[in-house]
C-alpha positions in Angstrom: 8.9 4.7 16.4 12.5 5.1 15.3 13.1 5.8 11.7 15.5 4.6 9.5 16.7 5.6 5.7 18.5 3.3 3.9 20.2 5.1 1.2 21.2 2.7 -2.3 20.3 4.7 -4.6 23.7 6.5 -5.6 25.2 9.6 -3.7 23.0 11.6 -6.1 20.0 11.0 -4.0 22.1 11.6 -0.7 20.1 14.7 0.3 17.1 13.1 -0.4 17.6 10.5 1.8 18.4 13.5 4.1 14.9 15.2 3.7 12.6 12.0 3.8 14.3 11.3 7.4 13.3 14.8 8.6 10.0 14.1 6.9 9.5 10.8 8.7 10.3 12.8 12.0 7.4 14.9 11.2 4.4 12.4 9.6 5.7 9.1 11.8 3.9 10.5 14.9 0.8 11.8 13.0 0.8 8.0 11.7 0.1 7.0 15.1 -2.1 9.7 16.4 -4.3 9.8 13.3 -5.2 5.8 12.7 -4.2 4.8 16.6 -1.9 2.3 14.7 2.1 1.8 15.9 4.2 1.5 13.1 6.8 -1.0 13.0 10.7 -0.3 14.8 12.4 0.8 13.0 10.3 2.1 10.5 12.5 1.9 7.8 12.6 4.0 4.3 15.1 2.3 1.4 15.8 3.7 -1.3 16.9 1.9 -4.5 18.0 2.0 -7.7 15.3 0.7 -10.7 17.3 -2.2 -11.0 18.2 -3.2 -7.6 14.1 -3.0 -7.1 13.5 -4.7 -10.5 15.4 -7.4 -8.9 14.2 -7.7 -5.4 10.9 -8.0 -6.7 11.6 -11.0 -8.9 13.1 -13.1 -6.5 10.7 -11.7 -3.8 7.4 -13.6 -5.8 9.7 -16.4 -6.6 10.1 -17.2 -3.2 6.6 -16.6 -2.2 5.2 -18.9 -5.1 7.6 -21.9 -4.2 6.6 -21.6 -0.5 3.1 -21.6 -1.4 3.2 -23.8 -4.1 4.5 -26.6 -0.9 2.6 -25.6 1.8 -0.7 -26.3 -0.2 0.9 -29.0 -2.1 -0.3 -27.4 -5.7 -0.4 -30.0 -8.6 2.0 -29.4 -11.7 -0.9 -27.1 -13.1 -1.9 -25.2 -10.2 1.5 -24.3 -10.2 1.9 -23.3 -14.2 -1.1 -21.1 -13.7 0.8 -19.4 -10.7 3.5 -18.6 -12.8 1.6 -17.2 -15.2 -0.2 -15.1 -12.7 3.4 -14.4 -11.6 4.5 -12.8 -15.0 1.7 -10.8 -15.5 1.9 -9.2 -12.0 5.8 -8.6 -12.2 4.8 -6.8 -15.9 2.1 -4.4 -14.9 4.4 -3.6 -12.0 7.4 -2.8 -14.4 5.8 -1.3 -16.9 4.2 1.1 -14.6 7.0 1.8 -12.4 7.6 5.4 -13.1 4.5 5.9 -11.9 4.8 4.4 -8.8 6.6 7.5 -5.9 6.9 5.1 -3.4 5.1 1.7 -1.9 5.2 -0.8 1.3 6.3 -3.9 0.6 8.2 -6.8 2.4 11.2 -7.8 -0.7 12.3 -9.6 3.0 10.1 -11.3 4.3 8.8 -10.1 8.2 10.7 -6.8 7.2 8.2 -4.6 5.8 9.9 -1.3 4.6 8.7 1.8 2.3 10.6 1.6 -0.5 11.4 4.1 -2.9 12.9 4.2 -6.4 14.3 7.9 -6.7 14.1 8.0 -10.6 10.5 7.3 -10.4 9.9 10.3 -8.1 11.8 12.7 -11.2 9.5 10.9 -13.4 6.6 12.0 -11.7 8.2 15.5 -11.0 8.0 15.0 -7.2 12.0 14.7 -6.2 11.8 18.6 -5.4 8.1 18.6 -3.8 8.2 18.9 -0.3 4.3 18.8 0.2 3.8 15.6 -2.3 6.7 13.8 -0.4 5.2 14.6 3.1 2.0 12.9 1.2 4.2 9.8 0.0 5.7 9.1 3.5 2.1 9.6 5.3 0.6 7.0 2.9 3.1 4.5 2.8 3.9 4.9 6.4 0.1 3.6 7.2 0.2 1.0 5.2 3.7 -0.2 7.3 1.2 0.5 10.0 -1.2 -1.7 8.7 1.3 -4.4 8.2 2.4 -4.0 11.9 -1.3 -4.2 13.1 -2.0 -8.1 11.5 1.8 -9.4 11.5 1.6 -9.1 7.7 -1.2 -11.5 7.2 -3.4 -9.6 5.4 -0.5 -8.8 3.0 0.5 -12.4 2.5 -2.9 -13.1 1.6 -3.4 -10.4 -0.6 0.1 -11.3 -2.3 -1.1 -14.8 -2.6 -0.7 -16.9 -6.0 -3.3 -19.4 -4.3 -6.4 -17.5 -2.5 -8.3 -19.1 -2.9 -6.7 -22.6 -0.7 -5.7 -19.6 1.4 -10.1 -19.1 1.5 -9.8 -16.2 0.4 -10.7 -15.3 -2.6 -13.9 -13.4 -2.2 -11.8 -10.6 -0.1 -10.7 -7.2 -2.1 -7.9 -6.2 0.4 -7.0 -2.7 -1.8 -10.3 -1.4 -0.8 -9.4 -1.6 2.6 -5.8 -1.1 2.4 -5.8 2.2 0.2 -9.0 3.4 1.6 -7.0 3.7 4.6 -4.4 4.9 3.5 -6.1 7.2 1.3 -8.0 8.8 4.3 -5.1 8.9 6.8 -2.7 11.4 4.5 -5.5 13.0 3.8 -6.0 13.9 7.7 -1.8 13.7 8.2 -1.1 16.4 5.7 -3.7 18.5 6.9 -2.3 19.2 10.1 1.3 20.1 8.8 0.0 21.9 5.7 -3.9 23.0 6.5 -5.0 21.4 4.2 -5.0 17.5 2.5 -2.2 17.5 -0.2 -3.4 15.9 -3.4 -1.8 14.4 -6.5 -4.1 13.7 -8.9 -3.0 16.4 -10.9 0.1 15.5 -13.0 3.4 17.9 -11.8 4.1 20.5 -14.3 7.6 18.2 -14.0 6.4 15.1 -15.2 8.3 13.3 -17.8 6.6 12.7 -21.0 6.8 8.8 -20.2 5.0 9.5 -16.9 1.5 11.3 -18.5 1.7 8.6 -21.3 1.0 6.1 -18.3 -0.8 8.3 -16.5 -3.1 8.8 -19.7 -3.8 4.9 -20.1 -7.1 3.0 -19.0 -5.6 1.4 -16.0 -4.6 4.6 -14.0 -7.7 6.5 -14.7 -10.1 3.2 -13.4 -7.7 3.0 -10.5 -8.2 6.6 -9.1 -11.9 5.9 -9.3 -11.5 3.2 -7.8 -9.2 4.5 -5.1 -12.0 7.3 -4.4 -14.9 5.1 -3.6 -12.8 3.0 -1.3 -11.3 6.3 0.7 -15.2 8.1 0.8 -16.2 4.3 2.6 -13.6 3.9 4.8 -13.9 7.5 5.6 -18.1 6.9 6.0 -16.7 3.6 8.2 -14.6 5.6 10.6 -17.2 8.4 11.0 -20.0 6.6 12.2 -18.2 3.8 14.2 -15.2 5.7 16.0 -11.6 4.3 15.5 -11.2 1.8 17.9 -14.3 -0.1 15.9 -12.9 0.6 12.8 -9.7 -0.5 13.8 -11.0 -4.5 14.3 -10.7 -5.1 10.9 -6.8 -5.5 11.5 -7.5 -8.8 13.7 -11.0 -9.7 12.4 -10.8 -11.5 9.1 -15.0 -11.3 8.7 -14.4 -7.7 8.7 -12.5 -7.3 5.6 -14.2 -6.5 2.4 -16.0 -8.6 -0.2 -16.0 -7.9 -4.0 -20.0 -7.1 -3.1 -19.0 -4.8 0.0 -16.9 -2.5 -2.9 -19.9 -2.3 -5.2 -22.1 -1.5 -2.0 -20.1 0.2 0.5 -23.0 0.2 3.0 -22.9 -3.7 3.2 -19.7 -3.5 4.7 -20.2 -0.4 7.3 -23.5 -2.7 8.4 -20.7 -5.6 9.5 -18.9 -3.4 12.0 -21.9 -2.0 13.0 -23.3 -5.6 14.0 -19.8 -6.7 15.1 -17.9 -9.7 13.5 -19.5 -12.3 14.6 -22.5 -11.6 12.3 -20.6 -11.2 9.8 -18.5 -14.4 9.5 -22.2 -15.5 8.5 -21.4 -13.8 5.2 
């Protein structure tokens, strides 16, 4: 795994770029030892600017609505309620972007990268934290991992404005996605620091735009969210090994149903049975 940093965020943000590459020297190979995934080559980290990434965004769910819109030949009215479905998303994501440090995401498609809007990071209060950004590249870095695992079907599907012609509507890909994530940086930053690095706790840097965010409903049922899915992937991994675990990349039965997130248990019984049983579900 050869990383790369793509730096277009302004000379401001030079040594920044400079830092995440050492980071991603450091966490890359923990990636790989930690979920036995291989992350892409090159494993690349862009920086942007807000608008740049505004940008990118919109035309990235443009294209992916008109080339789903023809390859499941979606009426005049499928396709109005995909837009609107499109508008929504591309709002919560705005409107929350200084809360978002860093994600995964394919603005090309078949070139997943972790992207990161440096402003964002000083909104948060994390452009100086060493600890929080060895956290940041750990997290994202699995989820290229994931990506890398399944070709990037089980983010296409996820991304999808038509799951459910893609059949699969029933699935709740965060669960598995962030659970995994969750639990690996947990385990990464542990062996650099000693201990798992956290952020729940807002940085005593954190912009007063940032906590008003951070104080709204949506963030708080998140995180709650985000714990349940980390404690079941984390009961998953310990009672089935990794290389179980690990299926769920290549076995679409294995991924997790809106019921499997409400009861956890249902879904560690599928790997436990194997996926044949569950493809029954």
């Amino acid at each position: 795994m050869q990383p790369v940093v793509r730096q277009n965020a302004g000379p401001e943000f030079d040594e920044l770029a400079d830092r995440l590459s050492a980071i991603a020297d450091v966490t890359g190979p923990l990636i790989e030892t930690v979920t036995e995934l291989r992350l892409p080559d090159p494993a690349v980290i862009h920086l942007m600017t807000f608008d740049n990434w505004k940008k990118a965004h919109e035309l990235r769910s443009e294209q992916r609505l008109s080339d789903e819109a023809a390859q499941f030949d979606i009426g005049i009215m499928g396709k109005l309620k995909a837009q609107h479905h499109r508008s929504l998303q591309l709002a919560m994501r705005f409107n929350f972007w200084p809360m978002m440090a860093g994600e995964a995401v394919d603005l090309v498609p078949c070139h997943p990268e972790l992207v990161i809007v440096p402003e964002a990071l000083r909104h948060a209060g994390l452009l100086h934290n060493d600890p929080a950004l060895h956290k940041l590249v750990a997290h994202e870095g699995t989820h290229l991992a994931q990506y890398a695992a399944n070709g990037g079907g089980i983010w296409d599907d996820q991304e999808s404005f038509f799951r459910q012609e893609r059949g699969v509507a029933d699935r709740v890909y965060a669960f598995l996605l962030e659970g995994h994530a969750y639990w690996a940086d947990a385990q990464i930053t542990t062996k650099i620091f000693g201990a798992p690095v956290t952020t729940g706790e807002a940085s005593p840097d954190a912009s007063e735009t940032w906590r008003k965010l951070a104080s709204s409903p949506f963030p708080q049922e998140t995180k709650a969210n985000l714990l349940r899915s980390t404690e079941a992937v984390a009961q998953i991994i310990d009672d089935v090994g990794l290389d179980v675990f690990n299926q769920v990349w290549t076995q679409p039965d294995l991924l997790p149903t809106a019921a499997d997130c409400e009861q956890p248990e249902t879904w560690r019984r599928r790997f436990e049975h194997g996926p044949r049983q569950a493809s029954s579900l």
